[in-house]
N, C-alpha and C positions, 0 to 999 in steps of 0.2 A: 540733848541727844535725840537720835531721829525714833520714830517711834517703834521700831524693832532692828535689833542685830542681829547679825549673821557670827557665830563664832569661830572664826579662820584658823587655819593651819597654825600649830604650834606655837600657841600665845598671838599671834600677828594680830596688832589694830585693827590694821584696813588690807585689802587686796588691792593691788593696781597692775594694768598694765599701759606698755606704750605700743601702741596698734600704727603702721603705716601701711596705707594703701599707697601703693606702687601704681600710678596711672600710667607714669612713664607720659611717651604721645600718645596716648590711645584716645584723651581730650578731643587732641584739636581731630583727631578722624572720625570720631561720631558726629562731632558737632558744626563739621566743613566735610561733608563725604565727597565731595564734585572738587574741590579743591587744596584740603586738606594737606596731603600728600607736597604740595610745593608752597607752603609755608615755614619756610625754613626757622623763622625768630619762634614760635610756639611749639615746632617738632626738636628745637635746639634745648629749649626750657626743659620739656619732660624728658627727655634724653639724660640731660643732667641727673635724676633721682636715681636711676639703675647704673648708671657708667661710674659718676662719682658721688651722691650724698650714700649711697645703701654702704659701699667698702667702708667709707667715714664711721657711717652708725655702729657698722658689725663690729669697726675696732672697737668701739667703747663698748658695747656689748662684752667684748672677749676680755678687754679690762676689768670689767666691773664683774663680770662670772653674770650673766643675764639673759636668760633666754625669752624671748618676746614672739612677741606675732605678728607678723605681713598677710596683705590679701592684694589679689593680684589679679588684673584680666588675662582670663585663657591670650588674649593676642598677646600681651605682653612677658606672657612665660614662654611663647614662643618667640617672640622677638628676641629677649632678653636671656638667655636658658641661663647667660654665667654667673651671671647676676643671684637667680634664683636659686639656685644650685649651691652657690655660696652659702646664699640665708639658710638652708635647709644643711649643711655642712655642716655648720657652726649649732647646729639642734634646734634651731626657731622653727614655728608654725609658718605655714602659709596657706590663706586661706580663698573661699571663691569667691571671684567679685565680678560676676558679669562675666564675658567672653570683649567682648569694647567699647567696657563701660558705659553699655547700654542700660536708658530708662527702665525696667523689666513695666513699670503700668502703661509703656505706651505700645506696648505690644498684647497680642492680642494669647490665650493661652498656650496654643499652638506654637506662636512664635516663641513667647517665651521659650517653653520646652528645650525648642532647636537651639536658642543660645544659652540657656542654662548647660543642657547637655555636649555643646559643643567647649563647651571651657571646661566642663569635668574633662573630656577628654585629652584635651591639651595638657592641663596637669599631668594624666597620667603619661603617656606617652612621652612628653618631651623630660620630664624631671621625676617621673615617678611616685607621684604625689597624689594622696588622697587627700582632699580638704574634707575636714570633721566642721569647719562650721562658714558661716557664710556672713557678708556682708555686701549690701544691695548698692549696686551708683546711686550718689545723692542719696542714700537712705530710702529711696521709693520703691516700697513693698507693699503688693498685693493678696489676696486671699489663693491668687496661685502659685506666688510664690514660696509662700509657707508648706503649702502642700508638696510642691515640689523638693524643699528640704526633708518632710518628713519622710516621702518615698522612696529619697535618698540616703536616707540613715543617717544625715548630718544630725549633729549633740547638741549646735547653737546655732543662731543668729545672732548679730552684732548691726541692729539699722534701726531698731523703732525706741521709744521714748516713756515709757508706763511707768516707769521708777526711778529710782535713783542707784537701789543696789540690783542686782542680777533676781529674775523670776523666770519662772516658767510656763509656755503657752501651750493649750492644749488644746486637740481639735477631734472630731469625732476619728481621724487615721492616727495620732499620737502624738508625741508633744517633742518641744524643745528648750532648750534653755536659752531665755533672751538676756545677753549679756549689756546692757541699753547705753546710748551713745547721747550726746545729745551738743548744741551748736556752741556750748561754752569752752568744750574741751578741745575743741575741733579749730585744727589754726589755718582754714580757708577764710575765714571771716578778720582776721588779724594781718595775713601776708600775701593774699592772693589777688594779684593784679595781671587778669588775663582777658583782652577786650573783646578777644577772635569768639569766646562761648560767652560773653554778657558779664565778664566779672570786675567791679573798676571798683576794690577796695581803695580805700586810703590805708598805705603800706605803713603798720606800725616799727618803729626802731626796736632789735631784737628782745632788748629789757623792760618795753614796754610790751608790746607784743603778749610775750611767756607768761606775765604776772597772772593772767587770769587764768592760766593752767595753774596757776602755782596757789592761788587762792580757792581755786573747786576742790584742789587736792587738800587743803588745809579744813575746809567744811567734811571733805570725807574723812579726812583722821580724825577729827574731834569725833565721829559721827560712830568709828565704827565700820566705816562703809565701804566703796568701792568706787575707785576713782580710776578713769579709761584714760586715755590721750588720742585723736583720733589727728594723725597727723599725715603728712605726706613730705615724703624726702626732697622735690624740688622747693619744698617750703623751708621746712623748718632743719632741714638737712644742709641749709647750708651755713659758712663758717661761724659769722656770728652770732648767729640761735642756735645752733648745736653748742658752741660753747657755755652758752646759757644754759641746754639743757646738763650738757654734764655735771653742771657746778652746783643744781639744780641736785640729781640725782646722788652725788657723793656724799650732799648735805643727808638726804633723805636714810640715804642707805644706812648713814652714822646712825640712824635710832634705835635699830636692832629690829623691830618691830613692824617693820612693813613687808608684806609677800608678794613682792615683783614675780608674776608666772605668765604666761602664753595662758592666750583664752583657755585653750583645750583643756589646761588644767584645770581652770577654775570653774567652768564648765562643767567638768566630769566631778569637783568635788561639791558644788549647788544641788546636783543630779542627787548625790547617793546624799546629802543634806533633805531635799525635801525628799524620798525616798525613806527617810529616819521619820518623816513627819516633825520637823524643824518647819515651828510654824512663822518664822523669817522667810522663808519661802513663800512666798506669794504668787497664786497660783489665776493666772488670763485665760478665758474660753475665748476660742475664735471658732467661726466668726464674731469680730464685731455687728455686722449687721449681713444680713442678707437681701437687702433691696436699697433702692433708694430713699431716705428719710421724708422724702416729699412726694413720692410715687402714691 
């Protein structure tokens, strides 16, 4: 057993959810801005995730009765609005992820700011959408981007690594709940072969591939714990690993015992958990540091 539980909703084991970031193209235009735009094999790939893997997912979603979580770049809620619209029809989360899939640490605070606050706005505006919690491109999070969640009254983040179940960060402006992700659950390291941003996995077969989502998940059920999926529709959304995952998912749902929610849920019920003083909550001051270690 790990060495504190969390007691979940209505008897449930474990909490899990399956989280896809929707990049869509948004990829190849951060990372080819001068040329991007007439790369048709890389603008065709993300294409794919919003046109066809997202309808694929939703159905099994609407089979299975499952509401989950998306995050999404301001550009691609505007590229994409039917797409997103859909997911938000159907009663799923969708959450902020950049404005286009931009680094947030290689900008400067300022900069941030302007794409942080240019993708809220696109939510709103194009789909009506308020995002409650956030996750960062590539997981690369700064001390202003924290800040910039708290200011915005976002409940979570979903980008850094401190645990294994969900805790809370706190900072002198006020806290959030970090939902933590981390590279085992995450199927860019398993199916992502794209040369144009530097990525030349060796492509696993779909049943090879899955198994190690399906073995994290099996360490958090014995555990008690919380188990994420950090996936993307042009990956894992297509025929033969979706397949896997349904069959994956039917198994699971047979137990009685597992609580499939959208972050927000389980966000909001950590919140009012360490708010009980539920000492399973595990509680991070930020900053980590304020200088450089070697300065």
């Amino acid at each position: 057993m790990s060495r504190r539980a969390i007691t979940w909703p209505n008897g449930a084991r474990c909490a899990c959810a399956i989280t896809f970031d929707v990049d869509a193209d948004s990829l190849i235009h951060i990372s080819r801005p001068k040329d991007g735009h007439d790369r048709l094999y890389p603008i065709s790939m993300g294409k794919y995730g919003p046109t066809v893997a997202v309808p694929r997912i939703l159905e099994t979603y609407r089979r299975l009765g499952l509401k989950q979580s998306f995050f999404a770049p301001g550009w691609c809620v505007e590229q994409y609005p039917e797409a997103m619209e859909a997911i938000l029809k159907d009663g799923h989360e969708i959450g902020h992820h950049g404005y286009l899939h931009e680094d947030p640490t290689s900008h400067s605070a300022d900069e941030q700011r302007e794409w942080f606050e240019r993708a809220l706005a696109s939510h709103k505006s194009v789909i009506g959408n308020t995002p409650l919690g956030y996750r960062a491109p590539v997981y690369n999070v700064n001390q202003a981007v924290i800040d910039l969640l708290v200011e915005h009254n976002f409940s979570y983040d979903s980008s850094l690594m401190a645990d294994d179940i969900p805790y809370m960060m706190k900072t002198a402006a006020g806290d959030l709940v970090e939902l933590p992700v981390h590279w085992g659950s995450d199927d860019w390291p398993q199916f992502a072969h794209y040369d144009e941003i530097g990525y030349l996995m060796p492509v696993a077969a779909p049943s090879v591939g899955v198994q190690p989502f399906w073995e994290e998940f099996d360490a958090q059920y014995e555990d008690g714990g919380f188990w994420m999926a950090i996936w993307h529709p042009f990956l894992t959304g297509r025929p033969a690993r979706w397949k896997q995952v349904e069959k994956w998912l039917e198994s699971v749902l047979e137990k009685g015992d597992v609580w499939f929610a959208p972050l927000h849920e389980i966000a909001a019920y950590v919140r009012k958990q360490h708010q009980d003083d539920n000492e399973a909550i595990r509680v991070e001051h930020l900053p980590y540091y304020k200088k450089p270690v070697l300065s």
